[in-house]
N, C-alpha and C positions, 0 to 999 in steps of 0.2 A: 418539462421532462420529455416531451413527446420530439423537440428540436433535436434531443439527443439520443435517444434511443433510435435504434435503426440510422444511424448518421457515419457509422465507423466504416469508412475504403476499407477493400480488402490489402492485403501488402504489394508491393507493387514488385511485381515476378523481373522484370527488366532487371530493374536497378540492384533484383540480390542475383541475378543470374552475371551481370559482370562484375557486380562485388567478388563474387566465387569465383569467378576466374582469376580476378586482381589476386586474390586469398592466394589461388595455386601458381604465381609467377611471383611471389616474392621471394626475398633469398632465405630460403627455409624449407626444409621438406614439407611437405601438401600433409595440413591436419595437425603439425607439431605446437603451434600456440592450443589447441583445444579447445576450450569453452569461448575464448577471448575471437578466435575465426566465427563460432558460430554466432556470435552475438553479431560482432560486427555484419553480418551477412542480414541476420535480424533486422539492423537498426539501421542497413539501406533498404530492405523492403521498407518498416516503419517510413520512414523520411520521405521514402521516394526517391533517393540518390543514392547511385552507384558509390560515392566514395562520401559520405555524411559527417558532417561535423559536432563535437558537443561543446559546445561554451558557457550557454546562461543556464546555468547548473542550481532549479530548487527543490527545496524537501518543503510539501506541507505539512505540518504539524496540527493534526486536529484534537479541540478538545470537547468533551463534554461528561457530564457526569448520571450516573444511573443511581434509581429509584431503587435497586435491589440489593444495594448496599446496607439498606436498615436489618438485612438478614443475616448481616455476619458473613460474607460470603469475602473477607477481604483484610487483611491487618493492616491495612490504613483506613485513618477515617478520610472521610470524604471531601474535606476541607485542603487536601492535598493537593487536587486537582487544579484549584484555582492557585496556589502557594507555588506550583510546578508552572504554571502558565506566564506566573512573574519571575521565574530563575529563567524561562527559555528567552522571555523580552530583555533580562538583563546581560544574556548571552552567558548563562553560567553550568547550562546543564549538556548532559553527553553530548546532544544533538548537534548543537552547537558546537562543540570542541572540534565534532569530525566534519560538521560541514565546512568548517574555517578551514580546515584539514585540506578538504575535496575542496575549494573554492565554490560555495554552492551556498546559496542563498536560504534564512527557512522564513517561512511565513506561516505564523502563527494564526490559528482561526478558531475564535469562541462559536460554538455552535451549540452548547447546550451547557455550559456550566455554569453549578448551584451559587453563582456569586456575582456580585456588579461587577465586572470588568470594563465597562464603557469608556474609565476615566485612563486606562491604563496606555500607555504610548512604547514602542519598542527602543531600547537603549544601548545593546549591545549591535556592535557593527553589522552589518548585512541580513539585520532583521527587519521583519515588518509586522504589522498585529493588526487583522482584522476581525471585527464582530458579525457574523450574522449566525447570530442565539435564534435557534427556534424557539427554547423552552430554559428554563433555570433547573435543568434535569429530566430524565425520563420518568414516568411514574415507575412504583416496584412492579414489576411483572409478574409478582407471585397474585394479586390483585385486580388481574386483567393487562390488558397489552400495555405498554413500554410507551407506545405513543399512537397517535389518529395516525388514517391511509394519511390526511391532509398533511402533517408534521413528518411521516416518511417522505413523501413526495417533496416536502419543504426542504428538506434537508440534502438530499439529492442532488436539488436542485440551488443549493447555496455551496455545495462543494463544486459543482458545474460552474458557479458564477466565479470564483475564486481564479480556479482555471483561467477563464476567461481576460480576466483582468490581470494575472502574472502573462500571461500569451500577449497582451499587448504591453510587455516591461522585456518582450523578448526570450521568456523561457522556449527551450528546447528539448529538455528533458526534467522529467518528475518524480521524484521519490515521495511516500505517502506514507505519514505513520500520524501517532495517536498518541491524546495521553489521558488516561479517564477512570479514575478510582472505580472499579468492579468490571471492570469491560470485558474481562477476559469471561465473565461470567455470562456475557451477552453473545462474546464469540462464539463458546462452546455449543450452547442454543442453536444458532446459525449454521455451523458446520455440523452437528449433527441432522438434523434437521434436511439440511440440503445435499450434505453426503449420504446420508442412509447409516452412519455409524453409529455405534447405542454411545450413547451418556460420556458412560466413564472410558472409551474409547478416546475422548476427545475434548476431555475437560482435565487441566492441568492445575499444577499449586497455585501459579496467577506469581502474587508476590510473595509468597513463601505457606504457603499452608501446610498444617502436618497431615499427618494420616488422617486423622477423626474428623479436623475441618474440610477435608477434601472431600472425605466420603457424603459429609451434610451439603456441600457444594454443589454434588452429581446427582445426589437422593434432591434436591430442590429445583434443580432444571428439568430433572422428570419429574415433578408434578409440576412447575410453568409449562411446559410441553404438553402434557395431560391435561391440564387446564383449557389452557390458550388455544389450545389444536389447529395450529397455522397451516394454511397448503403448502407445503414446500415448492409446488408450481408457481406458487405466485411470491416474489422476489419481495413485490414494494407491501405484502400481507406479511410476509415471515420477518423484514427490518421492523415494520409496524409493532409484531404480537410482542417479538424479543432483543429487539435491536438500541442502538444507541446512535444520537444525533450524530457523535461524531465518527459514525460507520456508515451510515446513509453519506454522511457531509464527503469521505472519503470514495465511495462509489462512485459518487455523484461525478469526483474529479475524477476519475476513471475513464470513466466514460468519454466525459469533455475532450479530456488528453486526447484520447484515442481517434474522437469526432476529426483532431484538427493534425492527425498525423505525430505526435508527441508519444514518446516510449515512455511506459510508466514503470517505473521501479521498485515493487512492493518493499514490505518493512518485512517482520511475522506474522504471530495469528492473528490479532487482531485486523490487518491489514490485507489477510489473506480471507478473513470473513468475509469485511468490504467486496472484497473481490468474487467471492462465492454469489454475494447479491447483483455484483455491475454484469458479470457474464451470465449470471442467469434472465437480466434481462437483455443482452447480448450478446448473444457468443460468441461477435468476432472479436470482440474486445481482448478473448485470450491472445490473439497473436501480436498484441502489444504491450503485453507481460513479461517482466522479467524479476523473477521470483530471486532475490538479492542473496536470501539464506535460510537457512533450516534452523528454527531456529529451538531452543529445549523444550518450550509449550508442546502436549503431546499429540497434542490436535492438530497440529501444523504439518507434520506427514500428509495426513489424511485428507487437509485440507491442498496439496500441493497435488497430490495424487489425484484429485478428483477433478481439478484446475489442469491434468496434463503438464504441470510447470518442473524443471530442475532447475535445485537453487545451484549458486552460482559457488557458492563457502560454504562454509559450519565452523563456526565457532561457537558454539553452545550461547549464542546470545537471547536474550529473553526481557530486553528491556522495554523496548518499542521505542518511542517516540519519535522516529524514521533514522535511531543510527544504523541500522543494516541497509536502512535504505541509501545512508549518503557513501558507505562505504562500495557499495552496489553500483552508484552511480558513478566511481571512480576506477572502478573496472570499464563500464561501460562506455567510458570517455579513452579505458584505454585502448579496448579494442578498438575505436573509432578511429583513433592515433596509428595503432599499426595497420590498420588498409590505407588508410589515406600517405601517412609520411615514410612510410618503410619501402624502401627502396627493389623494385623487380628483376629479376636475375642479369634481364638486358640492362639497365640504367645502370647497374654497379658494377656491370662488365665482369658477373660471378659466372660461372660454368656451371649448368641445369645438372639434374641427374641424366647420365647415359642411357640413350634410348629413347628419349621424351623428344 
């Protein structure tokens, strides 16, 4: 952990100072693509190049499963998460539809789920499936922490190695999502926690909960909060007290990304707790953020808010598994497209606005 923490270059001022100028000489009035200009201007500081490219396009898909499921906090049982792990290897769940979609790669990673996956191999096209399982789940955190400092740091530090090992297959950008029977119950924890917002500010239905399971939902993370009493200062105490392997596993690539100049592409809440843990142990990490969408979890405001982040869309999505993230990364590939291939008012032999 200590290789990655404190490792993230600042953005590199050059390279978006002649992006921005590329921006105001092409054949379009200055600011008219909107969000699509400021990224691209983003993702040449990111890079380090004035005109950057995006090609090897992946989404990680982390999983792991939580110990606080035995509370009712969720209308799946928990034997889902590993069931969901074998539809994404077979290339059959959303992730996959839209990364085939984006041309973008996903790489599956057990990090904590309640099931032998070791034997399993990926099968559907432009998959890959790695293991590195801290635990076969976190404990319930109504019972004490979720997991040891040792098992955060673990985890951390196996979403880092991940990174690592897509970085030499060539990736250049990253989208990060999740798939983990009760996570969202793990997010809320986090984001409240680390934003300062009470409970039920930031604790949503998850996968469908009604009113009355909702309320036992919010009424149970304040007493693991009351219990647990994590420092919100301290990032790798508070993934510890109420987190989940495959949220540390996704920080962890955060950060990594960020160490090696790589734009990370968040998912939703889930993905955006991740994110609450990797910048609080780094804060430059946020200027390699790009918060993909807002997603209906109601904690995701808050959590984007507190992040400084605007998403990019809203489409009321709330699935996770990184499809906002692979849809995220096809904008961001397009803004990339119009600074680099879109022609400047000189080259097309267009006429400037008068005066300029």
């Amino acid at each position: 952990m200590k290789k990655i923490a404190g490792a993230i270059p600042p953005l590199d001022e050059r390279a978006m100072a002649e992006a921005r100028e590329r921006q105001d000489s092409l054949t379009k009035p200055p600011g008219s693509l909107g969000r699509l200009e400021e990224l691209s201007i983003q993702l040449a500081g990111i890079r380090g190049d004035p005109r950057p490219r995006v090609r090897d396009k992946v989404v990680l898909t982390m999983a792991g499963d939580h110990g606080v499921v035995a509370e009712g906090v969720t209308l799946y049982p928990q034997e889902v998460t590993a069931q969901m792990v074998r539809n994404f290897l077979n290339g059959g769940a959303a992730v996959n539809v839209l990364c085939r979609q984006v041309g973008a790669r996903v790489v599956v990673a057990d990090l904590g789920v309640a099931a032998d996956l070791g034997g399993l191999a990926a099968s559907g096209a432009g998959s890959r499936f790695v293991v590195k399982k801290i635990r076969a789940g976190t404990s319930n955190m109504t019972a004490g922490a979720a997991m040891s400092e040792a098992e955060a740091l673990g985890s951390l530090e196996a979403g880092a190695k991940i990174v690592e090992e897509e970085l030499s297959r060539g990736m250049d950008v990253v989208g990060v999502g999740e798939m983990g029977i009760g996570n969202t119950t793990a997010a809320a924890a986090i984001a409240a926690l680390i934003t300062g917002e009470a409970v039920a500010e930031v604790t949503g239905r998850g996968t469908g909960l009604d009113d009355r399971a909702l309320g036992r939902k919010v009424a149970l993370i304040e007493r693991v909060l009351a219990a647990n009493r994590p420092d919100p200062r301290d990032p790798v105490g508070v993934l510890a007290a109420v987190g989940g392997f495959e949220i540390g596993g996704m920080a962890g690539a955060m950060l990594a990304a960020a160490a090696r100049r790589v734009p990370v592409v968040l998912d939703g809440f889930i993905s955006g707790a991740a994110a609450l843990i990797a910048c609080a142990i780094d804060p430059r990490l946020r200027d390699y953020l790009i918060a993909s969408h807002q997603s209906a979890e109601i904690g995701h405001s808050h959590v984007l808010r507190h992040l400084g982040l605007k998403p990019v869309f809203n489409l009321d999505l709330r699935l996770g598994e990184g499809t906002g993230a692979a849809l995220g990364i096809s904008l961001v590939e397009a803004a990339a497209r119009i600074l680099g291939e879109m022609a400047t008012f000189a080259e097309a032999g267009v006429s400037g606005a008068e005066g300029k």
